[in-house]
VEXRO-911481 format. One record per residue (C-alpha): chain; y, z negated, x. Coordinates in nm, 2 decimals, padded with zeros to 4 digits. Layout:
BEGIN
  chaine       Y       Z       X
       A       Y       Z       X
...
//
This chain:
BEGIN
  chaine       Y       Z       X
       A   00.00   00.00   00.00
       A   00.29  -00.09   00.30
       A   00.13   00.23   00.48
       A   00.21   00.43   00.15
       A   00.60   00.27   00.13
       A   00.65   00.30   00.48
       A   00.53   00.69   00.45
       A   00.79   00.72   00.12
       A   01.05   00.56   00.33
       A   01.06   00.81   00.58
       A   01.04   01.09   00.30
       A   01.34   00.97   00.17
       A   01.52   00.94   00.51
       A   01.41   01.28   00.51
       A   01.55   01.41   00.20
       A   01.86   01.22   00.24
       A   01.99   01.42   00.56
       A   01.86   01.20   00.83
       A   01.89   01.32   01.17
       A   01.55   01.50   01.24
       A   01.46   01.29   01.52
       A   01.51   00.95   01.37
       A   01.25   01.12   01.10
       A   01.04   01.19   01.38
       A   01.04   00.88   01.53
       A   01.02   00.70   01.21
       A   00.68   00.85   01.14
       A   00.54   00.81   01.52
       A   00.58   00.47   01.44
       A   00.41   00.39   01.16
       A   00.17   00.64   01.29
       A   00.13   00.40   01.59
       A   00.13   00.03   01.37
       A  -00.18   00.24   01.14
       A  -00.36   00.28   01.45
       A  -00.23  -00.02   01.62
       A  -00.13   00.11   01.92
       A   00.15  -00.05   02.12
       A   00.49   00.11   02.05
       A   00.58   00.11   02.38
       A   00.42   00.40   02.40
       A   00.69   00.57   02.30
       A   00.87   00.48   02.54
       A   00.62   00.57   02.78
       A   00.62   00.91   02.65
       A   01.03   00.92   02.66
       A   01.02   00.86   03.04
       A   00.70   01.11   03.05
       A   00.91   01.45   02.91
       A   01.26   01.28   03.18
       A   00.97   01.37   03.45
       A   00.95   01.72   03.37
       A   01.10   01.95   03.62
       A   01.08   02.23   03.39
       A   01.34   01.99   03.17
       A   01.60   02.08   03.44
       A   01.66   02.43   03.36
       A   01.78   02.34   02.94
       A   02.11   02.17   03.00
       A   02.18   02.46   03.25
       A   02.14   02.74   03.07
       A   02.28   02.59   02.74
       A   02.62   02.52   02.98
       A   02.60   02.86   03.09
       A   02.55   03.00   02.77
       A   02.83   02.78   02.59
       A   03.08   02.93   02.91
       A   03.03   03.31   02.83
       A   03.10   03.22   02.45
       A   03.38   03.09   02.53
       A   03.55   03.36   02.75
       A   03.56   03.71   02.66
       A   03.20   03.82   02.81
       A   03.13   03.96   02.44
       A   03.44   04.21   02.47
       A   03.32   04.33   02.82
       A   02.94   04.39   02.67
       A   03.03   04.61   02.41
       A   03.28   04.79   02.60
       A   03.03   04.88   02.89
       A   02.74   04.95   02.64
       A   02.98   05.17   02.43
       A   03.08   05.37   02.74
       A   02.75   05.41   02.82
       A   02.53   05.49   02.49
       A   02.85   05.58   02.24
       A   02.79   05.97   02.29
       A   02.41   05.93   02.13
       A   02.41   05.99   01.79
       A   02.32   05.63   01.62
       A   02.48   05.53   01.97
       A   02.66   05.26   01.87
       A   02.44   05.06   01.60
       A   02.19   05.08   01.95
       A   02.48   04.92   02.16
       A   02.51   04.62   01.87
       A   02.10   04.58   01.92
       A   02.13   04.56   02.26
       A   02.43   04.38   02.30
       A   02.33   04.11   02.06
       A   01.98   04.08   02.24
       A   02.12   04.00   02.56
       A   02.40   03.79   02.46
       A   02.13   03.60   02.25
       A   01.91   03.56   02.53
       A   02.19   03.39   02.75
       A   02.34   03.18   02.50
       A   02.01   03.10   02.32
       A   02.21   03.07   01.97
       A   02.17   03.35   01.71
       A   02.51   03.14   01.56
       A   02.70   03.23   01.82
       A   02.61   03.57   01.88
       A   02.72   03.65   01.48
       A   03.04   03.49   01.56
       A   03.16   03.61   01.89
       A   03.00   03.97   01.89
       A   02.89   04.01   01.58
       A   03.29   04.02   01.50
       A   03.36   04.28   01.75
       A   03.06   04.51   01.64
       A   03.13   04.51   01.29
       A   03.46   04.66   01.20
       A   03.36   04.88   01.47
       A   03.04   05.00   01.28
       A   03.26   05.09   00.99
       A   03.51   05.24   01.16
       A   03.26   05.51   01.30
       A   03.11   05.53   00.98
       A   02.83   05.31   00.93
       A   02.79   05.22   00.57
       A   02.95   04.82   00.46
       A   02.54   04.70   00.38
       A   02.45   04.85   00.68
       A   02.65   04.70   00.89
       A   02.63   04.36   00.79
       A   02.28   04.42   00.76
       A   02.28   04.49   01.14
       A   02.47   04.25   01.26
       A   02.33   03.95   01.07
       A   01.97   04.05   01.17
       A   02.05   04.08   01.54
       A   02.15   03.75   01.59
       A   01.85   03.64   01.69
       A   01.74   03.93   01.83
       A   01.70   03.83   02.20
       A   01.47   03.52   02.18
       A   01.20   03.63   02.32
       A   01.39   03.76   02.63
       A   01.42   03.53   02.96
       A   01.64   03.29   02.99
       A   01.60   03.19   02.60
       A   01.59   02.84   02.51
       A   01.37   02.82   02.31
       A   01.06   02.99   02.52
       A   01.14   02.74   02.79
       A   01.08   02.49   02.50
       A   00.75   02.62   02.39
       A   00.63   02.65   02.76
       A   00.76   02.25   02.82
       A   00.61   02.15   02.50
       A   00.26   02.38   02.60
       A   00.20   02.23   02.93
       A   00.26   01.87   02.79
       A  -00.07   01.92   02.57
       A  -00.27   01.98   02.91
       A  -00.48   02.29   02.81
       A  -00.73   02.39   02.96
       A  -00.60   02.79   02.97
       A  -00.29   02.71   03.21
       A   00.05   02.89   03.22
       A   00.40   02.92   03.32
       A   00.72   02.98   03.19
       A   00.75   03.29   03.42
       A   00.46   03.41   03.24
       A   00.64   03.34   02.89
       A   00.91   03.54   03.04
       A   00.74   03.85   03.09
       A   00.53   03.84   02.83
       A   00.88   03.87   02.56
       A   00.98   04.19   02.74
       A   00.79   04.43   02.60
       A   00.80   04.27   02.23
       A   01.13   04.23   02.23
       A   01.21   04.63   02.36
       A   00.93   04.72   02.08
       A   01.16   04.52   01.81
       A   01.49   04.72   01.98
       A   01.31   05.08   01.97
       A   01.21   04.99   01.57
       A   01.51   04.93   01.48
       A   01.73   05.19   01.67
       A   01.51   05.44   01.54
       A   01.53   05.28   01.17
       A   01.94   05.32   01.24
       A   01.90   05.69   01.32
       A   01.72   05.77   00.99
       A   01.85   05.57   00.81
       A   02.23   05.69   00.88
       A   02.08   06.07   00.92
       A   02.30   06.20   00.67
       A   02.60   05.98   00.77
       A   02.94   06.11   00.90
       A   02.92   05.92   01.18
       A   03.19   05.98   01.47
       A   03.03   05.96   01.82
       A   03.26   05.86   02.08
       A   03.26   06.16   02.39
       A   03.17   06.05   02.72
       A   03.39   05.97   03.00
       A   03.34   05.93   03.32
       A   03.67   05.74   03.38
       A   03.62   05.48   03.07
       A   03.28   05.40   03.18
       A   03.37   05.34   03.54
       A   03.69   05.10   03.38
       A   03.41   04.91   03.20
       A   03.18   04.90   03.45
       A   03.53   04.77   03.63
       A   03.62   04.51   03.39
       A   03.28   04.35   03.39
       A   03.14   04.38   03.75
       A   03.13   04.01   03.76
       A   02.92   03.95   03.52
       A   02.67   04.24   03.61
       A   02.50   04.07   03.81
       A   02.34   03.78   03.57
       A   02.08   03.96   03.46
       A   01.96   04.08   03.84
       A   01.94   03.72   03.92
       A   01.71   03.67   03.61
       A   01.47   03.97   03.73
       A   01.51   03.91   04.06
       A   01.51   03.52   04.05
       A   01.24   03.46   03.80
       A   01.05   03.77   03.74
       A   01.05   03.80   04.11
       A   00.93   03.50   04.17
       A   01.19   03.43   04.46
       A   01.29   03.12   04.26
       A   01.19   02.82   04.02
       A   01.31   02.88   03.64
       A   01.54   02.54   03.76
       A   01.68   02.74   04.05
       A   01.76   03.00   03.87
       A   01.90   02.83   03.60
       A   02.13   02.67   03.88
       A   02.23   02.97   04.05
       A   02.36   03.12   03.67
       A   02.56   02.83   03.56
       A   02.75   02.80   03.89
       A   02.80   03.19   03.92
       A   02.94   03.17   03.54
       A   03.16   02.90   03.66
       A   03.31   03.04   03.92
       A   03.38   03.40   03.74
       A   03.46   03.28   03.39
       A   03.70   03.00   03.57
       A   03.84   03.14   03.87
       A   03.79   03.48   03.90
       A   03.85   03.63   03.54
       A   04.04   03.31   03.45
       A   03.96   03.25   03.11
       A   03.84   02.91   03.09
       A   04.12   02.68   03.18
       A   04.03   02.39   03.45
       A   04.12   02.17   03.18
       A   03.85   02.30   02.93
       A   03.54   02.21   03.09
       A   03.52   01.90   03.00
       A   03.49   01.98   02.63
       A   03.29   02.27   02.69
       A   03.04   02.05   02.93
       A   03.04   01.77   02.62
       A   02.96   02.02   02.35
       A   02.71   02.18   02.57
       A   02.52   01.83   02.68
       A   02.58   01.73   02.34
       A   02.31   02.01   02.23
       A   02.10   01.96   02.50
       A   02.11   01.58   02.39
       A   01.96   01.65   02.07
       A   01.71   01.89   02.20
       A   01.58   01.62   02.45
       A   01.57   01.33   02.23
       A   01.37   01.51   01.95
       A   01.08   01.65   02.19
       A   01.04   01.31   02.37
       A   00.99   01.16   01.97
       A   00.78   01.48   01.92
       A   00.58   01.43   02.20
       A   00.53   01.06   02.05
       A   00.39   01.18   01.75
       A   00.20   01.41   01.91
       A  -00.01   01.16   02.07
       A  -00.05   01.03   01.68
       A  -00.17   01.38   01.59
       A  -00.38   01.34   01.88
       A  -00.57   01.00   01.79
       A  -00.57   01.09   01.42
       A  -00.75   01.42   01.51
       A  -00.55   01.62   01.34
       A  -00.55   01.92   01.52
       A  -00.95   01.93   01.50
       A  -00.96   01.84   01.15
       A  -00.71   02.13   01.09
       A  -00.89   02.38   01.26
       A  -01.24   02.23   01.06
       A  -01.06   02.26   00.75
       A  -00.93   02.60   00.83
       A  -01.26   02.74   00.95
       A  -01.42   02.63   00.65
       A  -01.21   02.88   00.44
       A  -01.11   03.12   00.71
       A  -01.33   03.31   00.95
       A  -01.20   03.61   01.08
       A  -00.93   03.51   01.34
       A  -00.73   03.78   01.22
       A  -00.69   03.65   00.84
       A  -00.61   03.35   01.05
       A  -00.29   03.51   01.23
       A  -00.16   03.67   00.90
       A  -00.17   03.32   00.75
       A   00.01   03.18   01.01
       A   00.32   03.47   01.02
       A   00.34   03.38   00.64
       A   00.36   03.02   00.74
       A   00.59   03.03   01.06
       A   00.81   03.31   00.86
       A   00.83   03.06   00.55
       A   00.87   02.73   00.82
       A   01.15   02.95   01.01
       A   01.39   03.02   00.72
       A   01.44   02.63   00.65
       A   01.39   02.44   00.96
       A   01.62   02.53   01.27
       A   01.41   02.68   01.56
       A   01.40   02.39   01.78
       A   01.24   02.10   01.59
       A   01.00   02.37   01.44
       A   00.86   02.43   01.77
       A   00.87   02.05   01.85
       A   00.68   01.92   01.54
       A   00.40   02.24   01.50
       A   00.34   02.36   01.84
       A   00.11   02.04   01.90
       A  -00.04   02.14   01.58
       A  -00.08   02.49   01.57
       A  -00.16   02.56   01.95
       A  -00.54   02.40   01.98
       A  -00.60   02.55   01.61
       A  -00.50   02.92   01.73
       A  -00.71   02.84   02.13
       A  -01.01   02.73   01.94
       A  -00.96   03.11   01.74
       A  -00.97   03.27   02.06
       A  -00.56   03.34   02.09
       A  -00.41   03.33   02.38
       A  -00.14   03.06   02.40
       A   00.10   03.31   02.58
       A   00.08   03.55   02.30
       A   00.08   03.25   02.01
       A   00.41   03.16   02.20
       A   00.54   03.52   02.14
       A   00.42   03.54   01.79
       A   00.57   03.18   01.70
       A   00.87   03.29   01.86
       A   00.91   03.62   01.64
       A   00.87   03.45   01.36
       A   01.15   03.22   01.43
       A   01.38   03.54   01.47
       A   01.29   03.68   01.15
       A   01.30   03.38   00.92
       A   01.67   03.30   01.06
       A   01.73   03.59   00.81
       A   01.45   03.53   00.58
       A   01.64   03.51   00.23
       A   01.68   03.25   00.08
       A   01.83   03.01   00.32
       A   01.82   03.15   00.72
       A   02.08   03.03   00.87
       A   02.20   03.35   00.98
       A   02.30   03.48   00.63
       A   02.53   03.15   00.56
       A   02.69   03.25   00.91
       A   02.76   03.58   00.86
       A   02.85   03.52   00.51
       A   03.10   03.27   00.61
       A   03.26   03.46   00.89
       A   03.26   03.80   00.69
       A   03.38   03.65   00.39
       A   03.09   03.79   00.19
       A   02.87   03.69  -00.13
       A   02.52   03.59   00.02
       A   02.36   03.80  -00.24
       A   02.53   04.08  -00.07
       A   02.39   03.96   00.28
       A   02.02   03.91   00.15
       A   02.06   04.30   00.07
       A   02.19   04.38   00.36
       A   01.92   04.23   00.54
       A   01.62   04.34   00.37
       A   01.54   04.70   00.50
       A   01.57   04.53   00.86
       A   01.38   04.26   00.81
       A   01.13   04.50   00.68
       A   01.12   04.67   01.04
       A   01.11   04.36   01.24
       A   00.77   04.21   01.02
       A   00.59   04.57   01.11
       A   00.67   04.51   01.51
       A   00.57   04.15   01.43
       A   00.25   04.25   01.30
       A   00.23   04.47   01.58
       A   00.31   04.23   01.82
       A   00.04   03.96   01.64
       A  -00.25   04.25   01.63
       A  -00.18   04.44   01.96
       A  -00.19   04.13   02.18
       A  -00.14   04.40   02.49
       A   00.20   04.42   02.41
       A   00.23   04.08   02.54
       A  -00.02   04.01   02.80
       A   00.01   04.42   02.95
       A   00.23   04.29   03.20
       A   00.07   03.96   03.32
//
């Protein structure tokens, strides 16, 4: 009976708008007084996930993420990209995918990317000639669209949370890294080629090459050119740690977006360092309290008794993964990325190993999900964005992000039944 009111107390914490890791925490102990396991455990486990050096390389990249939003990095992108690919019919709505990806991927929020180039892209998309609903469409959808390149957040999450579990088929982050490159150029060709039949019949201006506005762009950003080289170089290449690298980027963004372009005041920082830790903060605190309930999972057998349970009315592993995009696409439109990958991962990893997937390639297909449901109607977090910053009715935005969606869940499927796509390159 106390078990049952102490459960109902924390459902009502939940329901009430309690911060998802006091939820967490609330539930790893009980979990711990059923069992009666000492709850210093949980402290054990908050100094465990402090020893991780893989830990090193989040507040990094979230600072060097939160600088380029703030200076005028997104301006530079779509310039260079237009100067490049604007003569290609569809050539712009390409630069917007691409653009978006990559900004994504450094700044590791789909928010942000909406806001800072999603605002740039969109009157421009119009102004060309792209239709209103499908240029909101566009934008909205690829917000998210660089998650599953290196160096996103959230696969450096899935790989901290992963090796925590101890599995017995090992694996690094570098190895998350390349597996997201060909998924995420698979989700880029889709829709670029959905934007050139789709707009097939539309007067679309195409903006004539030059030689000297592409070398003023190429100009105007040459500092920040190099980022991605020390990505491919630095982690595909194996010449540094995912930490290193994630040191060598946030103090190469500081010293251009500071003193070299001079678009960060001196006396800035500190508010952009606060906001930025502030993130990190929440991140950190809710996987050590994950990690606690884990261990609950763990001694409950939960994650056997799942995969029992789901064995017993599924047997083909492939039934399996379509369950489980229906699930994660469902799980992604109303839980924010980060706590769904701390509170299932633990769950859903030794389920999908004992089916035989790889966890590289579950990582990829968790993570795809995650992109699409931040636009899954009726409440990803994208569409409240971009309605909010467009000044449009959401009906209008679930619309306008159908037909895409539609695009990205065939590359998903492609991405869950191919696992090649993913593991080619390992």
């Amino acid at each position: 009976m106390t078990t049952s009111i102490l459960f109902l107390g924390i459902l009502l914490m939940a329901l009430a708008g309690a911060p998802i890791f006091a939820v967490i925490l609330g539930a790893s102990i009980v979990g711990f007084h059923i069992a009666d396991v000492p709850l210093t455990v949980i402290g054990i486990e908050l100094y465990r996930i402090s020893e991780t050096p893989l830990l090193l390389a989040l507040p990094l990249f979230t600072l060097a993420g939160y600088l380029m939003a703030e200076s005028k990095t997104s301006e530079r992108m779509v310039r260079l990209t237009q100067a490049m690919f604007g003569w290609l019919p569809g050539g712009l709505s390409i630069i917007a995918f691409i653009t978006c990806a990559l900004f994504t991927a450094f700044t590791g929020a789909s928010g942000v990317t909406i806001v800072a180039v999603g605002a740039l892209l969109y009157p421009a998309l119009k102004q060309v000639g792209y239709g209103e609903r499908f240029s909101l469409g566009l934008v909205t959808t690829s917000g998210s669209l660089g998650l599953l390149l290196a160096p996103s957040l959230p696969l450096i999450l899935y790989g901290i949370i992963a090796q925590q579990m101890n599995l017995e088929q090992s694996f690094t982050i570098q190895d998350l890294f390349v597996a997201g490159i060909l998924p995420a150029l698979l989700m880029i060709v889709l829709l670029s080629a959905y934007s050139l039949w789709a707009n097939k019949e539309a007067p679309i201006e195409m903006q004539a090459f030059d030689w000297a506005e592409l070398r003023a762009a190429f100009w105007q950003a040459r500092w920040e050119l190099p980022l991605p080289l020390f990505v491919i170089g630095g982690i595909y290449g194996g010449f540094f740690a995912v930490s290193e690298t994630a040191a060598v980027i946030v103090l190469y963004v500081l010293v251009v977006e500071v003193f070299l372009y001079k678009e960060i005041p001196l006396k800035q920082l500190p508010s952009i360092i606060r906001q930025s830790m502030t993130m990190v903060g929440g991140i950190i605190l809710i996987l050590a309290v994950s990690l606690a309930l884990t261990g609950v999972f763990i001694d409950a057998e939960v994650p056997t008794r799942a995969f029992e349970f789901i064995k017993s009315h599924v047997d083909s592993k492939y039934t399996f993964l379509i369950l489980l995009n229906i699930f994660l696409l469902l799980l992604g439109a109303i839980l924010d990325i980060f706590s769904a990958i701390v509170i299932m991962v633990p769950i859903i990893l030794p389920v999908a190993i004992a089916y035989g997937i790889d966890p590289v390639h579950l990582g990829i297909i968790f993570l795809a999900n995650m992109q699409i449901g931040y636009f899954t109607p009726p409440v990803g977090m994208n569409l409240f964005i971009a309605s909010y910053r467009f000044g449009k009715p959401i009906t209008e935005l679930y619309k306008a992000a159908l037909p895409f969606m539609a695009v990205l869940i065939l590359a998903l499927l492609l991405i869950t039944y191919v696992p090649e796509i993913s593991l080619i390159l390992l």
